[in-house]
C-alpha positions in Angstrom: 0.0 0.0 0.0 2.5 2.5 0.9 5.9 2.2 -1.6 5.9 5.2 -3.4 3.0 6.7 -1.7 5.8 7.2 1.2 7.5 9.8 -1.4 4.4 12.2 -0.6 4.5 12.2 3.1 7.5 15.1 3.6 8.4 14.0 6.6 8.9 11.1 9.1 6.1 12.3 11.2 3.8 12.5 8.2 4.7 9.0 6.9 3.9 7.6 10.4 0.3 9.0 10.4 -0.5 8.5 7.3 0.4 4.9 7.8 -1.7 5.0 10.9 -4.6 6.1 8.9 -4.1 3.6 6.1 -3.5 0.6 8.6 -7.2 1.9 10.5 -8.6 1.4 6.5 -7.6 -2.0 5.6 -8.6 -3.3 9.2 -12.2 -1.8 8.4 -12.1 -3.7 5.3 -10.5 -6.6 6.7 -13.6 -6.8 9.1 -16.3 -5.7 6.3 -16.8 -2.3 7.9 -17.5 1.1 5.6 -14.0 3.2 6.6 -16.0 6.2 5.9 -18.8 5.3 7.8 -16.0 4.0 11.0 -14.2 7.2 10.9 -17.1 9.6 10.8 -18.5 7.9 14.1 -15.6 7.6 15.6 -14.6 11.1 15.6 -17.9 12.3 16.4 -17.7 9.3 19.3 -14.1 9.9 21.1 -14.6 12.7 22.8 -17.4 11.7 24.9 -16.5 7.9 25.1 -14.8 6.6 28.3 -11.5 6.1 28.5 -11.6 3.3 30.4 -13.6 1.6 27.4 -11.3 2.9 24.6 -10.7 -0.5 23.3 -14.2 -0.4 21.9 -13.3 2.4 19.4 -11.2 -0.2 17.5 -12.6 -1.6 14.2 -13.4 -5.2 15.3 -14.7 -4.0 18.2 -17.0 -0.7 17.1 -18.5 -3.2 14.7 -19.7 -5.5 17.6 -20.6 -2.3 19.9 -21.8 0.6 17.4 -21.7 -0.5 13.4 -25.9 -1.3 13.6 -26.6 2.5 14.5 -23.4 4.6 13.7 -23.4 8.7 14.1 -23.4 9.7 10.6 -22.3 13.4 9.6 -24.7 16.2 8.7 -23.4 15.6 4.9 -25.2 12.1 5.3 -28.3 13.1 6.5 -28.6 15.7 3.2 -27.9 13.1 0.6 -30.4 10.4 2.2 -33.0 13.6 1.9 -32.4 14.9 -1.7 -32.2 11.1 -3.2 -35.8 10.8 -1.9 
């Protein structure tokens, strides 16, 4: 996945998130979860999510706790509306 994609990071700390990022994406597919849909509920999740019960904000997990009702994004809720 990464190979030349690595030429577009600048710098160390940039090739070191963006591998972060694209290891969070292939376990989402790994475990037949929407990224986009993961990430958007996530985000919206964290900061009111217990510490303690972090571990549940990992893709294999979030699918067992939160994947039948996620948050979805104002942007979601729009294009349900005008495809109707």
């Amino acid at each position: 996945m990464g190979k030349k994609n690595w030429n577009f990071c600048w710098t160390e700390v940039g090739a070191e998130l963006t591998g972060v990022a694209q290891s969070l994406i292939t376990t989402c597919r790994l475990h037949d979860i929407n990224p986009y849909d993961y990430l958007v509920d996530v985000l919206q999740r964290v900061g009111q999510h217990p510490a303690r019960d972090i571990g549940q904000l990992t893709p294999r997990c979030w699918k067992a706790h939160f994947a039948d009702n996620p948050l979805r994004s104002d942007l979601y809720r729009f294009t349900q509306h005008s495809h109707s």
